[in-house]
N, C-alpha and C positions, 0 to 999 in steps of 0.2 A: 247788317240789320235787314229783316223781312221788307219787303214794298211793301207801304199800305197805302189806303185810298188818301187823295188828298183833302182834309179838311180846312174849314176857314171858320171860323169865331168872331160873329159881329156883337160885342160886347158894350153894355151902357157904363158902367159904372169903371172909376179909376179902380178899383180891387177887384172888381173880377176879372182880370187878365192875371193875378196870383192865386185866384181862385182855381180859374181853367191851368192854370200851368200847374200845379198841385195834382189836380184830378190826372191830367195826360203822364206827370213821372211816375204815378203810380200805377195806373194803368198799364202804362207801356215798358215799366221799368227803365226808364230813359235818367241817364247818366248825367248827360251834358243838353240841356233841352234847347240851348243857344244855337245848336250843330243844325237842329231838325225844325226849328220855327222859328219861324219872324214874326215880329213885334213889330205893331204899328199904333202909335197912337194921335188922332186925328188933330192936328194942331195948325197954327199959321194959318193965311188965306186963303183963298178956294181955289184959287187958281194951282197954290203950290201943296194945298192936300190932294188935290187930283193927279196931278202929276206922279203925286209920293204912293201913292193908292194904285195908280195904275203900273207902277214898278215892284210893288210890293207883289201885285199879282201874276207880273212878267216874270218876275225871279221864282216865283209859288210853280208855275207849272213850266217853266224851262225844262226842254229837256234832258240836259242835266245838272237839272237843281238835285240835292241833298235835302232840301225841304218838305218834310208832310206835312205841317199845319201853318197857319196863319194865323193869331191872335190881333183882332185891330179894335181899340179902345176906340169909343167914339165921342164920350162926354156929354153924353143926354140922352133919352129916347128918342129928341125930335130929330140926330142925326142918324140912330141907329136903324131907324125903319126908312128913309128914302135908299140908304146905302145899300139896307139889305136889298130892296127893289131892281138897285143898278148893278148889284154882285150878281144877282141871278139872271140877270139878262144879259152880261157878258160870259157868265161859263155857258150858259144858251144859245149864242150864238155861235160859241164855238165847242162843237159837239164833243170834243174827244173830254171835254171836263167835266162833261153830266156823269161820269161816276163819281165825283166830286163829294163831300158832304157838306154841308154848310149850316151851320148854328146861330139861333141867336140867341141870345143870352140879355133879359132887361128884368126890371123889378116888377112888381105888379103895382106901388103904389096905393092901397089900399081900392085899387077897381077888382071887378069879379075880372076871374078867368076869362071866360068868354066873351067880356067885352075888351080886354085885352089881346086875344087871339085874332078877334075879328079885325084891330085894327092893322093889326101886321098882316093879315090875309088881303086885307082891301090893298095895302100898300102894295105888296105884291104886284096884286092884280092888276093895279092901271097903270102901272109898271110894265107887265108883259101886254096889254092890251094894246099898246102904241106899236107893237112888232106884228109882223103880217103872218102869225103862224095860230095854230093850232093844240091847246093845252086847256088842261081842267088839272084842281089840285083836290088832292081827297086827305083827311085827317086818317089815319090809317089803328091808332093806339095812343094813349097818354099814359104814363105811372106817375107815382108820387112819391115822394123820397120825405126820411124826418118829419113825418106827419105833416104830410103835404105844406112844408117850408119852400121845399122845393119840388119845382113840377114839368115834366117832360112832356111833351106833345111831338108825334111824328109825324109828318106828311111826305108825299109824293107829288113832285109836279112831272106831271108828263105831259110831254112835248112831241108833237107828228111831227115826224117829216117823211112828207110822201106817205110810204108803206112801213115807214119805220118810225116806231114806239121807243123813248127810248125816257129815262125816270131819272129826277134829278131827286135828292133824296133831300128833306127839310127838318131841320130839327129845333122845336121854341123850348127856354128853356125857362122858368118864372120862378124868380125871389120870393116868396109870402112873410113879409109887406118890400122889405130890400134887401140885401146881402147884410149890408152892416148892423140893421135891425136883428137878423139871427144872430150873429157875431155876436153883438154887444151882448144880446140877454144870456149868450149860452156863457160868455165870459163874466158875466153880470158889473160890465162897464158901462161908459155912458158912447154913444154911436159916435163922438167926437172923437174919443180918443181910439175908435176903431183903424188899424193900419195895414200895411204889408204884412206883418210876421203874424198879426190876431187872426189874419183869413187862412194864412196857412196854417197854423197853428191847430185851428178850427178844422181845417179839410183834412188833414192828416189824422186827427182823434175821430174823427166820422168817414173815414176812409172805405169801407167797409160798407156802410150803409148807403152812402154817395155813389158805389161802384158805376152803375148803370147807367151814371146820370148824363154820359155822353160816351 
């Protein structure tokens, strides 16, 4: 199997870790996607999701792990944005993982884009602000997929050190209004009975159009 970069996927919703796993078999033509990613989903107390989070990430860039990606469910937006804040400040401190990719993936909940963007961008920010370094993130391109259901935004944070510049690469990724909201209408159910096989069902008939979307 080719090396690729290592990616991680900080996801809000229990269905979009079958959503991202659909998109990456096809993608990458991957066989066995249990071989090449870990699954984490954010459960029990804080003490022993840290722990589980911080082994998820030790095994992610081992070097020799067999892992490209990470998939970690986190059950809310209010965990997924501090999490992303402390993902990116640990591949940060340790430099060999800024060629790293890292995604997140939440709904939009019926807010605009950009007040949505903004607020993952602030979290970031006071995030990295607490560390004694040197960094600005720039929006770089967005597209839009299924009539803008779904919507990609790219950034770059770069981080000095010393003389050296070096780009950790960011990727948001937005539901228009939620994942199961598309689902249901396109299967014309009701968002209840939205499941594991409806999302993939879904990403594999829009396979094609979805291409880009990570």
């Amino acid at each position: 199997m080719e090396s690729r970069p290592k990616s991680i996927f900080i996801v809000e919703g229990k269905h979009d870790s079958p959503f991202i796993s659909a998109l990456l078999i096809d993608k990458y033509k991957i066989v066995q996607l249990h071989k090449v990613c870990l699954f984490f989903k954010n459960e029990g107390n804080k003490k022993r999701k840290y722990g589980k989070e911080t082994e998820a990430l030790r095994d992610l860039f081992a070097q020799s792990s067999t892992f490209s990606y990470l998939v970690k469910s986190e059950g809310g937006k209010s965990f997924v944005l501090p999490l992303l804040g402390s993902i990116i400040v640990e591949m940060v401190m340790d430099s060999e993982n800024m060629t790293s990719n890292v995604y997140c993936m939440v709904d939009l909940d019926g807010k605009a884009e950009e007040k949505q963007l903004a607020e993952i961008i602030t979290t970031v920010k006071s995030t990295l602000d607490k560390l004694s370094i040197i960094y600005n993130i720039s929006k770089i391109n967005d597209e839009a997929f299924l009539g803008r259901r779904f919507i990609k935004f790219y950034y770059e944070i770069k981080v000095h050190y010393d003389k050296e510049e070096l780009i950790l690469p960011l990727t948001v990724l937005l539901a228009n209004p939620t994942l199961e909201s598309i689902v249901s209408k396109h299967f014309k159910i009701s968002k209840n009975k939205v499941d594991e096989v409806y999302v993939k069902k879904f990403t594999l008939y829009f396979k094609n159009e979805l291409s880009g979307l990570i």
